[in-house]
C-alpha positions as CSV (number, residue, x, y, z in Angstrom):
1,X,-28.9,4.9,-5.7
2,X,-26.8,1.9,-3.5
3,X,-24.4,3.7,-0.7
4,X,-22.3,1.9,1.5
5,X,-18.9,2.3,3.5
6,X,-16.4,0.6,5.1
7,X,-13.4,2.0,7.8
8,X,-9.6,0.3,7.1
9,X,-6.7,1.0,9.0
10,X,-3.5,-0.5,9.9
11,X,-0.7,-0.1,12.0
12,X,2.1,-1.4,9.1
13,X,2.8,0.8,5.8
14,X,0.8,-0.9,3.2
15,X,-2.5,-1.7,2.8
16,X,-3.8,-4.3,-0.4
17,X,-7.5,-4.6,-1.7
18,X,-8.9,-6.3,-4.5
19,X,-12.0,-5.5,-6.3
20,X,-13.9,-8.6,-7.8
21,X,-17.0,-7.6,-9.9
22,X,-20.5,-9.6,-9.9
23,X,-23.3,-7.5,-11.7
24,X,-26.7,-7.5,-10.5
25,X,-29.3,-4.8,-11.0
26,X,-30.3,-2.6,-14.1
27,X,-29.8,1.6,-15.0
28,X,-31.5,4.0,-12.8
29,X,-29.1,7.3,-12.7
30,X,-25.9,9.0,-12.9
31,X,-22.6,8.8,-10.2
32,X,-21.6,11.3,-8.3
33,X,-18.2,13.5,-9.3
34,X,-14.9,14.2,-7.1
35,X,-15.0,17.1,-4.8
36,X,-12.2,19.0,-5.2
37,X,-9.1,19.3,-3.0
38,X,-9.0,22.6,-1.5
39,X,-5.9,22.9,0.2
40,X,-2.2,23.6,-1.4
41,X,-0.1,22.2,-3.8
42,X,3.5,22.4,-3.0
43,X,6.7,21.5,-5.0
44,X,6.7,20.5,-8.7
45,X,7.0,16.0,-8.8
46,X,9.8,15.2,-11.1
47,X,8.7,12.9,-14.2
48,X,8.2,9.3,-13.5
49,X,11.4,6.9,-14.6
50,X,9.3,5.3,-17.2
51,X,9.6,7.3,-20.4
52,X,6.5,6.1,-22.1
53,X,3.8,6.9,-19.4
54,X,1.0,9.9,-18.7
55,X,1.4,11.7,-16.3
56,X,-0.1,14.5,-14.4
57,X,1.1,17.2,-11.5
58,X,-3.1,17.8,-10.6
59,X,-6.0,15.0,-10.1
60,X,-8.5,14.9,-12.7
61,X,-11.3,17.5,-12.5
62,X,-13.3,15.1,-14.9
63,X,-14.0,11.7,-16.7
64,X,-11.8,11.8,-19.5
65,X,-9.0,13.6,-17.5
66,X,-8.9,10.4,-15.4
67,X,-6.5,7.3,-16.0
68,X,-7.6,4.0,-17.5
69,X,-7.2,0.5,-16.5
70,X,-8.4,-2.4,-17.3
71,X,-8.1,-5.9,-18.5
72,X,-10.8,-6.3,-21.1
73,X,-13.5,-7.5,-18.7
74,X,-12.9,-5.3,-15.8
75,X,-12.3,-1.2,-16.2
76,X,-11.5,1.5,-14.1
77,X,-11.1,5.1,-14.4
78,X,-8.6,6.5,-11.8
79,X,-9.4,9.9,-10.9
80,X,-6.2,11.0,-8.4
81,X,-8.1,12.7,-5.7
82,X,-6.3,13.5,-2.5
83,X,-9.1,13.4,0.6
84,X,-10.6,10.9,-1.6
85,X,-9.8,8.9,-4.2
86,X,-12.8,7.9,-7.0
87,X,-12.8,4.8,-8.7
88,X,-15.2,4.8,-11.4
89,X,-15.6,0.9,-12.3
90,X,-16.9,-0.7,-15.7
91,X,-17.8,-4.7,-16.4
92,X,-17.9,-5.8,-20.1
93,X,-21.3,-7.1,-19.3
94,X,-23.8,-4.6,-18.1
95,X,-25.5,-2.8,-20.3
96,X,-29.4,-1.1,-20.4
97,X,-32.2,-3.3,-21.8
98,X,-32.2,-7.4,-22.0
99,X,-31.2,-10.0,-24.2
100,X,-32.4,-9.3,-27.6
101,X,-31.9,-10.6,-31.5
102,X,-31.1,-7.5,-33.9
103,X,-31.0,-9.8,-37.1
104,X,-33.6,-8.4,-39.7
105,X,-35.1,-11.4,-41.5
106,X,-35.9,-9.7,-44.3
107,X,-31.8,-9.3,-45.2
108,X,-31.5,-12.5,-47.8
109,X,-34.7,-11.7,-49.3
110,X,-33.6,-8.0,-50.2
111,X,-30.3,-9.0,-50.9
112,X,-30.6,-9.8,-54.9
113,X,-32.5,-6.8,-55.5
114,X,-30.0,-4.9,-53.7
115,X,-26.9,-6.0,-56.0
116,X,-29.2,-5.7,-58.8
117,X,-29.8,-2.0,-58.0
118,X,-26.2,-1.4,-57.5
119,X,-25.0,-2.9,-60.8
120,X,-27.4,-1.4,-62.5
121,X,-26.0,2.2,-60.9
122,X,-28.7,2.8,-59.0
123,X,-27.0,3.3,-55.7
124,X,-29.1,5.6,-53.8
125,X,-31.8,3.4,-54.5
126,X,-29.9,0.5,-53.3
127,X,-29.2,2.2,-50.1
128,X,-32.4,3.2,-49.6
129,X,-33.7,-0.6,-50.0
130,X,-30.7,-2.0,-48.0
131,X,-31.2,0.5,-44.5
132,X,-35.3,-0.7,-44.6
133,X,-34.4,-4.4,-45.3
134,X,-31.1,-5.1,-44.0
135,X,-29.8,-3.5,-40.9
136,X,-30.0,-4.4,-38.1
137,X,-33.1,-4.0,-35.6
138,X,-32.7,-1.8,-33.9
139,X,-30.0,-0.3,-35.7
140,X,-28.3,0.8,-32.6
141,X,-27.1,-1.1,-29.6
142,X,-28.7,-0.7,-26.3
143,X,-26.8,2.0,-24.3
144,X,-23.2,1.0,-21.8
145,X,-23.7,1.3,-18.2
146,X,-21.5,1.6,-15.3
147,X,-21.3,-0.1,-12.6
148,X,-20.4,2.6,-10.5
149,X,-17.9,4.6,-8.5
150,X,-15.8,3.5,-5.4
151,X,-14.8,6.3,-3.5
152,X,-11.6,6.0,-1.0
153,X,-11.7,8.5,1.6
154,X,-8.7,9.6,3.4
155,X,-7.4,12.2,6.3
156,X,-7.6,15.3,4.4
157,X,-4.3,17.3,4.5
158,X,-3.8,21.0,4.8
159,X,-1.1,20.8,2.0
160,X,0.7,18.1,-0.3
161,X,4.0,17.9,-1.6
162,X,5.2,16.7,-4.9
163,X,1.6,15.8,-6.2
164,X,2.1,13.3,-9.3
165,X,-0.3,10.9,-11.1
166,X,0.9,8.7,-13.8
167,X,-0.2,5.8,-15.8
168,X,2.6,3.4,-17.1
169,X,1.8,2.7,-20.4
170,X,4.2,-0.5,-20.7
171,X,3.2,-2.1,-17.1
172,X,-0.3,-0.8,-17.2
173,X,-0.3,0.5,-13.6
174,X,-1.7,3.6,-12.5
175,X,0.1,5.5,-9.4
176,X,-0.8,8.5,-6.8
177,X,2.1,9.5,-5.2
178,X,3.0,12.7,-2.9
179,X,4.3,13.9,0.3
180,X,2.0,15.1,3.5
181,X,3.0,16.0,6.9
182,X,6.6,14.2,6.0
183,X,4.5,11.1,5.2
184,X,4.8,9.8,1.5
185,X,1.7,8.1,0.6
186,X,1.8,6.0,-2.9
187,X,-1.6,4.4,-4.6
188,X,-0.9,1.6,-6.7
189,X,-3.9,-0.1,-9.2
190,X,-3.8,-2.2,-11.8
191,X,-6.1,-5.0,-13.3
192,X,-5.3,-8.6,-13.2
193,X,-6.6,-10.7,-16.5
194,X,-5.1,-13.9,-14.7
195,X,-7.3,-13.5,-11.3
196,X,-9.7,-11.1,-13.0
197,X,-9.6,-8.6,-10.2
198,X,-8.4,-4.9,-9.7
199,X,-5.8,-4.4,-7.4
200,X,-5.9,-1.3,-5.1
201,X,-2.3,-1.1,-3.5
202,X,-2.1,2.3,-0.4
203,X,1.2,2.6,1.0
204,X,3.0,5.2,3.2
205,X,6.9,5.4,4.0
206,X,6.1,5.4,8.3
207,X,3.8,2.7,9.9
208,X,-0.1,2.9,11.3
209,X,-0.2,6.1,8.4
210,X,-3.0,4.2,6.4
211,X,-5.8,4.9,7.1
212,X,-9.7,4.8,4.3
213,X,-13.1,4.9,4.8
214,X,-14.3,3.4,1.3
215,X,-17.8,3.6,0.0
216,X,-19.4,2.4,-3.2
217,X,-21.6,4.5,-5.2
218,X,-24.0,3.3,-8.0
219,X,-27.2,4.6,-10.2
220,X,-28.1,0.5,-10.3
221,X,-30.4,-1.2,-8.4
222,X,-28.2,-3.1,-6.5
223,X,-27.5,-4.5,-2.3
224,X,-23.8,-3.3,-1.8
225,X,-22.2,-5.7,0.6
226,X,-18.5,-5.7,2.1
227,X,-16.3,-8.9,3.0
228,X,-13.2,-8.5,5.0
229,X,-11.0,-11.6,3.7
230,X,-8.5,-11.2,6.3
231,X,-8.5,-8.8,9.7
232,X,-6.4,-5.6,9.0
């Protein structure tokens, strides 16, 4: 398991992040899950403007409660959190095992005795003859991994107003938004397929109110490094 964390803040209302991607490493565990927010919930969030989106007035308590986004290489799962935010991130091209060849050579051999079986309406037969000399080997594919999960921690709040998660199904950006201590703090991410990055977008309504600690979390072998682009 690869741990490592980061402190941002800034003194303006917005803070921007992108995520770029490069596998290295190979399975070795599970990821960690969201702790839950144990303060209160206050207010009801109205619906978001855009009629065709999902939306939410909790974060997600698990995996398939979480948001998806992604731009067929690059996927994440936005959980919602409010002390911190989890991130789980997928890459099209990381999966258990190595490079392999699944063709069975045997296939064209079989393959007149198995339309000779079926004409002649013996179809378990053929079946039978087809799943020993023609599938596949092996006949499933080697497992999906992911990458891991980045976790965005922030102050934690004693209450929060007007909770509301939502995906936008016809810009395909996922938003946070609510109200704390007459702060309102918005989370923004999306997935680029031009720059193949996923953007992270944390804004507040009042300056210097920004303010992470992120940390990536994976069950690869893998050296985590950060890279500040630009000082904050």
């Amino acid at each position: 398991m690869s741990r490592t964390f980061q402190k941002f803040t800034t003194a303006a209302g917005a803070l921007f992040f992108s995520i770029l991607i490069q596998v290295h490493g190979a399975p070795a565990g599970t990821t960690n899950a969201l702790p839950t927010f144990t303060g209160d919930f206050l207010g009801e969030a109205p619906p978001p403007v855009e009629p065709l989106s999902l939306w939410y007035r909790r974060p997600a308590t698990n995996w398939v409660s979480a948001l998806p986004v992604g731009n067929g290489r690059l996927g994440v799962m936005v959980f919602g959190g409010i002390a911190s935010e989890q991130l789980q991130l997928n890459e099209d091209t990381l999966w258990a095992g190595g490079p392999y060849d699944p063709d069975n050579t045997n296939a064209l051999a079989a393959l007149p005795e198995v339309r000779r079986l079926i004409f002649g309406g013996k179809y378990a037969e053929a079946q039978k003859l087809a799943s020993q000399k023609m599938m596949g080997k092996p006949l499933k594919q080697m497992p999906y991994e992911t990458i891991g999960d980045l976790f965005l921690e922030f102050p934690t709040p004693a209450t929060v107003e007007n909770y509301r998660r939502d995906l936008n199904l016809d810009t395909a950006v996922a938003s946070v938004t609510y109200t704390s201590g007459g702060v309102k703090f918005t989370r923004a991410i999306f997935s680029s397929p031009v720059d193949q990055v996923i953007v992270v977008r944390l804004t507040a309504d009042k300056p210097g109110q920004v303010s992470i600690t992120a940390g990536m979390d994976t069950p690869q072998r893998t050296t985590i490094e950060t890279e500040m682009a630009t000082p904050w």
